[in-house]
C-alpha positions in Angstrom: 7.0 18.8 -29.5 9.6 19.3 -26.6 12.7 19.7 -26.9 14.6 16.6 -24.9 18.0 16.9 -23.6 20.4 14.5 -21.7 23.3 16.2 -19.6 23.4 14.1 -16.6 23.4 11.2 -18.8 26.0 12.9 -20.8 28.4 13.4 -17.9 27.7 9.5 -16.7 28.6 8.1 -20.2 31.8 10.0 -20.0 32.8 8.9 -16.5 32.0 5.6 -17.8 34.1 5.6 -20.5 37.3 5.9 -18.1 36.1 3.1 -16.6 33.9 0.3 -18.8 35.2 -0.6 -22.1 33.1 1.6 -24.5 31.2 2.5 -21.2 28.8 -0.1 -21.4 28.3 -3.5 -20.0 27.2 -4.9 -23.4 27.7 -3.6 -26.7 24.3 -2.6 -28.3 23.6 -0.4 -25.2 25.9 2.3 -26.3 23.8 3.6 -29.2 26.1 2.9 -31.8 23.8 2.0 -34.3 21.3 4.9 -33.7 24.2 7.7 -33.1 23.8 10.4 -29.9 24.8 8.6 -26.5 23.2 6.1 -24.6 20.4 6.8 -21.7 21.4 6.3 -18.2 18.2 5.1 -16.1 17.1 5.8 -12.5 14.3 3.3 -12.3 11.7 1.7 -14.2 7.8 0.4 -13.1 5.2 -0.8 -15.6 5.7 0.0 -18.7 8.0 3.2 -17.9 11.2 3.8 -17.6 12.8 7.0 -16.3 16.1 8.5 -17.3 18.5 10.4 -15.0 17.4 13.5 -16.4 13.8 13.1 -15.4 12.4 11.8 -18.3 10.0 8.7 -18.6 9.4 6.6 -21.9 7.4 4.1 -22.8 9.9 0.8 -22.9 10.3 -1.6 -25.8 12.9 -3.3 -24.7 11.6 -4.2 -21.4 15.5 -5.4 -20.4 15.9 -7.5 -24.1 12.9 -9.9 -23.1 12.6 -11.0 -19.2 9.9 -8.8 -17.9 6.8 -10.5 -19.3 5.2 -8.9 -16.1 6.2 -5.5 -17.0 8.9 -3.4 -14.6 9.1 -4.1 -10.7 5.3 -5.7 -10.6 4.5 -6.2 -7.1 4.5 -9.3 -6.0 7.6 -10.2 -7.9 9.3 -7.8 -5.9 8.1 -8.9 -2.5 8.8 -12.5 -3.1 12.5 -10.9 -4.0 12.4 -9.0 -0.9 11.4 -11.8 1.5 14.2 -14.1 0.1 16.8 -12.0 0.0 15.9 -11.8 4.0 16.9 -15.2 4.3 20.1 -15.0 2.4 21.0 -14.1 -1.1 23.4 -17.2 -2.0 23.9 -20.4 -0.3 26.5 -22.4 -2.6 24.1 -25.6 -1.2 20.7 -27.3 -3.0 17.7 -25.3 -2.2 14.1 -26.6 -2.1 13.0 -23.1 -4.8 15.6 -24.8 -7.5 13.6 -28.0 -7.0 10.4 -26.7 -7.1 11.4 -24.3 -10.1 12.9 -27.2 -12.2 9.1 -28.9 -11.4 7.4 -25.7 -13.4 9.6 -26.0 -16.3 9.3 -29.7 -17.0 5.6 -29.6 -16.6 5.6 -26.6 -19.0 7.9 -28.0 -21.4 7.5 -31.7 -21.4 11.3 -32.1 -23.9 12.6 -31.0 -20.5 13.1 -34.1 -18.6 15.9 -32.7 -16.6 17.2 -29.3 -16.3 20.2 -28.0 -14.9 20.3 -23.7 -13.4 23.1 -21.8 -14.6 24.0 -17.9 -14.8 23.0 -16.9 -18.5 21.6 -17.6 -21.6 25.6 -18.3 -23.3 26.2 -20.5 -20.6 23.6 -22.4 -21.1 24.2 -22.6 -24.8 28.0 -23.1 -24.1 27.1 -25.9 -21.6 24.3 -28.0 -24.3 26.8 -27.6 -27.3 29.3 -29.7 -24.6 26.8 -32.2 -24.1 25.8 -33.4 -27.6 29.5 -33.4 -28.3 30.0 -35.9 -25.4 26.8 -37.7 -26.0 27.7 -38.3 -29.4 31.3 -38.2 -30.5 31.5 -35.5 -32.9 33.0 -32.0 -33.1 30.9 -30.0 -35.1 27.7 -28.2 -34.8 25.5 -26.3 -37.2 24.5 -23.1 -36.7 22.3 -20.4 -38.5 22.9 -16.6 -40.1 21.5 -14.2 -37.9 21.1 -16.6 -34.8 22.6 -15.7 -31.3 23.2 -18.0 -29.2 25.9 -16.0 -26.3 29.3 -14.9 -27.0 30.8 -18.3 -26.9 33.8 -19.1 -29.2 32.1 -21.3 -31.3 29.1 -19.3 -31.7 30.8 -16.1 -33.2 31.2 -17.1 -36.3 29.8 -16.1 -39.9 29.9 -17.9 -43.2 32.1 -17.5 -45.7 31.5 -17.5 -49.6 28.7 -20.0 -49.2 26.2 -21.9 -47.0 28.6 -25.0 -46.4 31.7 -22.7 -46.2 33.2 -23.3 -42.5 32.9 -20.8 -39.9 35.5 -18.3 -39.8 35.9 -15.9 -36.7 33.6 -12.5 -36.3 35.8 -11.6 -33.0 39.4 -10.9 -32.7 40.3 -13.5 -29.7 38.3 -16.6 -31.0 40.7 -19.4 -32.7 40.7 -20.3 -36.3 40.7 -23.7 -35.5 37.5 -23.3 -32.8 35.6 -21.6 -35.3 36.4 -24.7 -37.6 34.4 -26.8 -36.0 31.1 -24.6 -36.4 29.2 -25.3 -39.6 27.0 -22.0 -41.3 23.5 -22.6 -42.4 20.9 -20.5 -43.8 17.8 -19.8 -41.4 14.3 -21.2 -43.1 16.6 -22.8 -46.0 16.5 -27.0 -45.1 18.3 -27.4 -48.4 21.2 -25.6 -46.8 21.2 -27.7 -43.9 21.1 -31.3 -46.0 24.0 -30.0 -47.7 26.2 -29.4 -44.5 25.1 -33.1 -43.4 25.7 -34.5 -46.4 29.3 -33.0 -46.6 30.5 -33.4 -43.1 28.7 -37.2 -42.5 29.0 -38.3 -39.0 31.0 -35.1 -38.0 28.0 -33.2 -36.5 26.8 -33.4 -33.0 23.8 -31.1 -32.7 22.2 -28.3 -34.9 21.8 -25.2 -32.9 18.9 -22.5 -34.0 16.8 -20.2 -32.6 13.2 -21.8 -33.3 11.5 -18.5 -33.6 14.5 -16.0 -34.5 14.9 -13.2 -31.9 18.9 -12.0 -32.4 18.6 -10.6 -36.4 15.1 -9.0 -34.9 11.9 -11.0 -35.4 12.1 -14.1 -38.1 9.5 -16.4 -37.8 10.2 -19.9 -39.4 9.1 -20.7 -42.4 6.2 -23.7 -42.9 7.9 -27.3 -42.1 11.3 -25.9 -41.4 11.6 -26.5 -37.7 10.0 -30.3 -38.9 12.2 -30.7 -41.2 15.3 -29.9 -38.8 14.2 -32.5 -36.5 14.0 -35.3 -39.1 17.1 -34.1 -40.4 19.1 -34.8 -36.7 17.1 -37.9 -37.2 18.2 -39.0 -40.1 22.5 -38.0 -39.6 22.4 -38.9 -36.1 22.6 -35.3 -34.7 20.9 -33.6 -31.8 18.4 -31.0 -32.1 19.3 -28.1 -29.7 16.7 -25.5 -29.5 17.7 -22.1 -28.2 14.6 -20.5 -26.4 16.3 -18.0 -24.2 13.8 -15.3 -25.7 10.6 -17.4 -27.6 10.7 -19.7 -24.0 7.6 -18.3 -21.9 7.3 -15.3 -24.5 5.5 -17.3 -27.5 3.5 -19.5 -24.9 4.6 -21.3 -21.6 5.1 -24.5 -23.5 7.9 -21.7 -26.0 8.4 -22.6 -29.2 8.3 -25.9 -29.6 4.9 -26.3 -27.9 3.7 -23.8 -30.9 5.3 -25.3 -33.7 5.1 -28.9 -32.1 8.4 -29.9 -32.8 10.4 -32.0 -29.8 13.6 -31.0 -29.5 16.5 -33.0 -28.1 17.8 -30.0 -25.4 16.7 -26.5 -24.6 18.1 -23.5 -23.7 16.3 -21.0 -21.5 16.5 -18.0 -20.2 15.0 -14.2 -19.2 11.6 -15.1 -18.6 12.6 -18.2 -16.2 15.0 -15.6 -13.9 11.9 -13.3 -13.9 14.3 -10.2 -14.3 17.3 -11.7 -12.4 20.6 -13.2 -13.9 19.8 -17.0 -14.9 20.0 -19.4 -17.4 18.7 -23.1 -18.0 19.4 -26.0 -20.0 17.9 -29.7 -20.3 16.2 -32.0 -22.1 15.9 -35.8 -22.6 17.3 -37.7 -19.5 19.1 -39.9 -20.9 21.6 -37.1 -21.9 21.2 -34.9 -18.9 22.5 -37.8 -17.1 26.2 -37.3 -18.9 26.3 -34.0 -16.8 28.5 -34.2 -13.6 28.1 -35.4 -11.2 25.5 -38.0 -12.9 28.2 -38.2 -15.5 31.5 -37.1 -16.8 30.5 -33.8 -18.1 31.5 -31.3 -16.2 29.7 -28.0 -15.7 29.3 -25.8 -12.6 28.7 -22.4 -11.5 28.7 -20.5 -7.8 25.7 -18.8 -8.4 23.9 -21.3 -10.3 20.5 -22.2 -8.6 20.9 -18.9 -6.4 17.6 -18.6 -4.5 17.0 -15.0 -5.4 17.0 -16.0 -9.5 15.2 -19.0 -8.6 12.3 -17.3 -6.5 11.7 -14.5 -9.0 11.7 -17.3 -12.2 9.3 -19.8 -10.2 7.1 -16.4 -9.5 7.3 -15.1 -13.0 6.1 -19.0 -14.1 3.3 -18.6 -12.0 2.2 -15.6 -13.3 1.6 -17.0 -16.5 -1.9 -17.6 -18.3 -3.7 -18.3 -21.3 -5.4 -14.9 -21.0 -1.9 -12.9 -20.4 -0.6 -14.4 -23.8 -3.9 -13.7 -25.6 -3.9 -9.9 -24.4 -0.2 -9.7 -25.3 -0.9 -11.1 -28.5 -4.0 -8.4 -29.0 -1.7 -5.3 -28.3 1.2 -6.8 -30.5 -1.0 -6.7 -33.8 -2.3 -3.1 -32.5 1.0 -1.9 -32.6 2.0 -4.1 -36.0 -0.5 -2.9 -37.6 -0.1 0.4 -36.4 3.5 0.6 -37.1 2.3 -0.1 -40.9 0.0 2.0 -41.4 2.4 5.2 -40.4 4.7 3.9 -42.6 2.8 3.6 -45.4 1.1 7.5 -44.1 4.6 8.6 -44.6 6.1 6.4 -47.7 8.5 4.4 -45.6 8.8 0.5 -47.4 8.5 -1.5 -44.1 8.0 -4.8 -43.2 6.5 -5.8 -39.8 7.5 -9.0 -38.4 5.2 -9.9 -35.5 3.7 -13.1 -33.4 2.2 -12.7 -29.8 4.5 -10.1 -27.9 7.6 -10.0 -30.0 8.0 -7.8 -33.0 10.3 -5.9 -35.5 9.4 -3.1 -38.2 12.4 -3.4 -40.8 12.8 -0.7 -43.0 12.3 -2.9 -46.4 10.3 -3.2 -49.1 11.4 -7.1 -49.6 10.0 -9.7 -46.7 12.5 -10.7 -44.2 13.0 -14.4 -44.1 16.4 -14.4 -43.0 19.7 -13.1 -41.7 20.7 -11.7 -45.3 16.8 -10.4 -46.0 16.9 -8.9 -42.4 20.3 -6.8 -43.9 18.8 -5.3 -47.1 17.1 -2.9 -44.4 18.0 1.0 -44.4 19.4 1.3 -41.1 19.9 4.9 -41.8 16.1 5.4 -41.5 15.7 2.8 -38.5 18.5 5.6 -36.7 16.0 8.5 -37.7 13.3 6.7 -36.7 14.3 5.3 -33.1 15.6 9.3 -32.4 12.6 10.4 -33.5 10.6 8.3 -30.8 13.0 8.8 -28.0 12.0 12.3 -28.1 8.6 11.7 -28.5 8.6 9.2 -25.0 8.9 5.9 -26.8 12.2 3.5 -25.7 13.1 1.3 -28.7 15.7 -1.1 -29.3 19.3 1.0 -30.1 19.6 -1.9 -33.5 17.6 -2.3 -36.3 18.5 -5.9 -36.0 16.6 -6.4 -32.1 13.3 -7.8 -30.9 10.6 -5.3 -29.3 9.0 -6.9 -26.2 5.5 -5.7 -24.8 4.9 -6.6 -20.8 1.5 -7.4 -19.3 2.3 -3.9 -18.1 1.5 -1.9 -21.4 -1.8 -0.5 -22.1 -3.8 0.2 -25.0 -3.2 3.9 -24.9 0.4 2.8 -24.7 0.5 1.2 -28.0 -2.0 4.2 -29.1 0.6 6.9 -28.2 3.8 5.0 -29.4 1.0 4.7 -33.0 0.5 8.5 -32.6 4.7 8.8 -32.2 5.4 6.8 -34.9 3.5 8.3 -37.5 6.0 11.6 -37.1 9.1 9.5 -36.7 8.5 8.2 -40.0 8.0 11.3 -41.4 11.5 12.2 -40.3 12.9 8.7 -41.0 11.2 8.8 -44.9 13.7 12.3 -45.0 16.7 9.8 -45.2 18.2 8.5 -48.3 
């Protein structure tokens, strides 16, 4: 096997510490959870992506979910080029934000209106201000293990018990904010019942990630996305569904197209930008009509609508077809079922969580259900393991808590070689206690 090194990467990451806080942009990036330093890359195409020290990997991470498409295809980046000709940001309504929020109703019928911001926490942020308005109240629910951006009321973890009230997990985020944010257990409806039952007519929306992407790959469990929506039913609360990674990756319709369960508002993301900064959220009419200036909510962004995001997202829609997903979904159970098999080669306990394009491998013997299943994996071995491929070409997420994204860009001898990888770096992750 050759021997990998990293010294220009080296020398970036400590210029970039003088600069960026940590010397990243966002936290997981910096390798703190696999040890060694992070990579620096100088491009990516395909399925490839190429360090500043000349080597290329496979990619996993395919930027945390956005490029569907794979890395730079090429019509995505003419249809970039030839807007960005025209002007890159106009501050003024564009025909491509029209025609974009035309693709995503007719994909996802919930959406009857949809209003373009910058991210996936704005949007959150921005739908968490709506129910409140729409409805009254203060508090939401949320789930273990489910991100939905680094808003204050989203970063916050439970205390002794599933109807404890949030507390803060970040220095900077009030007491009182994180009050107002209600901890439930993911694929656990009894937990749920018990937060409406104690806080009646408090709650304005439950909040959840419908397929779980943030504490790496949870899928729900039979009837639990159901059983949320006649629960928001039943306590008058809306049902918020956070799609920024299942939306377009599961299947066009996201979600709640597979699971057929209507939610009240959606959050999007990745996918819809096609690569670019963007974020979505909408729903029925009725309450994106509270949004300014239809109505007195107020939201607004510069960049929001920018005819860059919104050429690449409306290509990136377009792109999308039954037989893409059905591929995708062939090559994720090749390398799930490949990623078991080396573990149980070398005597690893894993547990592959898996549907269409999206997967994790946790290092346990037990199933992952949840956020506190998802923990009882050996993170020590995930570290081995994800070193172990990097030097064998494969780019993995830097967390053993992260999604792995395939692209219509990866092969079959990709997922064969990343198999072939894996069946040493388990060898060398079974070595850890």
């Amino acid at each position: 096997m050759k021997i990998l090194s990293w010294p220009t990467s080296a020398r970036l990451f400590a210029r970039a510490q003088k600069v960026l806080p940590g010397g990243v942009d966002s936290p997981v990036r910096a390798f703190k959870a696999v040890g060694g330093d992070p990579l620096f890359v100088k491009a990516a195409r395909g399925a490839r992506l190429e360090d500043v020290d000349g080597h290329t990997y496979i990619d996993y991470v395919m930027s945390w979910g956005p490029l569907i498409h794979g890395h730079a295809p090429r019509g995505l980046v003419k249809v970039i080029g030839d807007t960005a000709r025209l002007g890159t940001s106009y501050g003024a309504p564009t025909e491509s934000e029209v025609t974009l929020g035309e693709k995503v109703r007719s994909l996802m019928p919930s959406i009857e209106r949809v209003r373009f911001v910058n991210s996936g926490t704005e949007a959150a942020m921005s739908a968490v201000r709506l129910a409140r308005a729409a409805t009254g109240r203060d508090r939401i629910i949320k789930f273990e293990g489910c991100y939905h951006g680094h808003a204050d009321q989203f970063l916050v973890k439970a205390g002794s018990g599933a109807t404890t009230l949030g507390v803060p997990t970040s220095p900077g985020v009030p007491r009182k904010t994180a009050q107002h944010t209600l901890i439930a257990t993911y694929n656990d409806l009894s937990s749920c019942e018990r937060l409406c039952d104690s806080h009646r007519h408090q709650i304005a929306a439950l909040v959840v990630e419908p397929l779980a992407g943030n504490m790496g790959v949870v899928l729900p469990s039979d009837g639990f996305l159901a059983g949320l929506r006649d629960l928001c039913d039943r306590y008058g609360m809306l049902l918020i569904f956070d799609e920024v990674i299942s939306g377009f990756r599961v299947a066009a319709g996201g979600a709640q197209h597979v699971w057929k369960v209507k939610p009240d508002l959606t959050c999007l993301g990745k996918i819809i930008g096609g690569g670019l900064p963007v974020g979505a959220y909408g729903g029925r009419a009725d309450l994106m009509e509270y949004i300014s200036p239809a109505g007195p909510v107020y939201q607004a962004g510069t960049l929001s609508g920018n005819p860059l995001a919104m050429a690449a997202g409306l290509w990136s829609l377009n792109a999308l077809s039954k037989d893409l997903y059905k591929r995708l979904s062939r090559l994720g159970a090749m390398l799930a079922l490949g990623l078991t098999e080396a573990a149980r080669d070398a005597g690893v306990p894993l547990q592959v969580n898996a549907y269409g394009s999206l997967l994790t491998p946790f290092f346990t013997s037990s199933p992952v259900r949840d956020y506190r299943s998802a923990l009882q994996s050996n993170c020590m071995q995930y570290a081995a393991f994800f070193r172990g491929m990097l030097t064998r070409g494969v780019y993995l997420p830097p967390s053993q808590f992260e999604a792995w994204f395939l692209s219509a860009a990866h092969t079959e001898a990709d997922v064969r070689k990343t198999v072939r990888a894996a069946k040493a770096a388990m060898k060398e992750a079974g070595a850890v206690a």
